[in-house]
One Martini backbone bead per residue (centre of mass of N, CA, C, O) as a GRO file, in nm:
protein
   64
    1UNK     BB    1   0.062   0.062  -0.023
    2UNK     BB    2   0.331   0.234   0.018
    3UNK     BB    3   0.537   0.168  -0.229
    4UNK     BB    4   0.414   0.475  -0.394
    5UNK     BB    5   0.591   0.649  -0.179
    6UNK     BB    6   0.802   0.925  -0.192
    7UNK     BB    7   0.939   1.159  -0.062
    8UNK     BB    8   0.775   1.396  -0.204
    9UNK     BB    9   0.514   1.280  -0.062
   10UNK     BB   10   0.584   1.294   0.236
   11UNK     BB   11   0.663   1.563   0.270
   12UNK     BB   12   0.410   1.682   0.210
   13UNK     BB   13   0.224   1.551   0.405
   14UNK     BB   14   0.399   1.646   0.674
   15UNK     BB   15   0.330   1.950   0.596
   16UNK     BB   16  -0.001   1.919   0.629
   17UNK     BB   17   0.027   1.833   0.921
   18UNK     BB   18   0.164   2.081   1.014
   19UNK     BB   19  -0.023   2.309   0.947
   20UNK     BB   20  -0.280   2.180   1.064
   21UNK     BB   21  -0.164   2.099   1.376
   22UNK     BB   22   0.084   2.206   1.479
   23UNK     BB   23   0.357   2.157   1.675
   24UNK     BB   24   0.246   2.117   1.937
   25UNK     BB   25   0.076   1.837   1.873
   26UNK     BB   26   0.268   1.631   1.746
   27UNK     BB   27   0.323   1.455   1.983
   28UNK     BB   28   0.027   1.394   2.094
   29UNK     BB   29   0.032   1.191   1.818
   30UNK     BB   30   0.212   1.029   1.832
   31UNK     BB   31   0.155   0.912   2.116
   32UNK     BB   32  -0.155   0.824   1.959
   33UNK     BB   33  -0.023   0.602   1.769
   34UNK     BB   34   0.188   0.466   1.925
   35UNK     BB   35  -0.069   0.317   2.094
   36UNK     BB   36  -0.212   0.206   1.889
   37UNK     BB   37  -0.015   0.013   1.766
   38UNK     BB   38   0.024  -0.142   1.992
   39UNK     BB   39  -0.250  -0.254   2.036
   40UNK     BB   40  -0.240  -0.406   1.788
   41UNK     BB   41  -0.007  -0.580   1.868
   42UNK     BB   42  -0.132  -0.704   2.044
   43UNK     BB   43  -0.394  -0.816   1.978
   44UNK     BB   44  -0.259  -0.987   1.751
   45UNK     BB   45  -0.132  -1.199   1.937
   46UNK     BB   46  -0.336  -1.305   2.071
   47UNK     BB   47  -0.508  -1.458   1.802
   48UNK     BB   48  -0.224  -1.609   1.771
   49UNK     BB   49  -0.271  -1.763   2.020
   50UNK     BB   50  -0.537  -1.904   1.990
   51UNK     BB   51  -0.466  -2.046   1.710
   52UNK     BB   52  -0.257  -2.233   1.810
   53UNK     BB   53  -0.458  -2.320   2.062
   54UNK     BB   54  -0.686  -2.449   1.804
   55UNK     BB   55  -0.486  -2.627   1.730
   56UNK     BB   56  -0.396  -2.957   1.630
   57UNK     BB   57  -0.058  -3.096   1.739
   58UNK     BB   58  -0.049  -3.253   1.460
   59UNK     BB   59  -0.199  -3.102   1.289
   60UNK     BB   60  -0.329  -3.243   0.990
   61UNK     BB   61  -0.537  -3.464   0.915
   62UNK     BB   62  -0.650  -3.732   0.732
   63UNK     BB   63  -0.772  -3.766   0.454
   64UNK     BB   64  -1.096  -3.793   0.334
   0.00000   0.00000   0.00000
C-alpha cells in the first residue's frame, strides 16, 4: 500500500500534517498513534495466540 509513496510525496504529507495540526500537537499525536499501534500489536499476538492453541497439535488429520 505504501511502497507507491516517495519522499517528495511524504514530504508533502508531512508539510500538510504540520501546517493542519501545528508543532504544538504534533507530540500528542505521535503520542497517540504510537499507542495505537502498540494495542493493535497486543491485539494481533493475542490472536496468533488463540489461533495455536485451537489448532490441533499434530497439524491436520489425515484426508478424508
Amino acid at each position: 500500500m505504501l511502497e507507491n509513496i516517495g519522499g517528495a510525496e511524504l514530504l508533502l504529507v508531512l508539510l500538510v500534517v504540520f501546517l493542519f495540526f501545528g508543532p504544538k500537537n504534533l507530540p500528542s499525536i505521535g503520542r497517540t498513534f504510537g499507542r495505537g499501534v502498540r494495542e493493535f500489536r497486543r491485539a494481533l499476538r493475542g490472536v496468533e495466540d488463540d489461533v495455536r492453541r485451537s489448532a490441533p497439535p499434530d497439524g491436520p488429520g489425515p484426508p478424508a
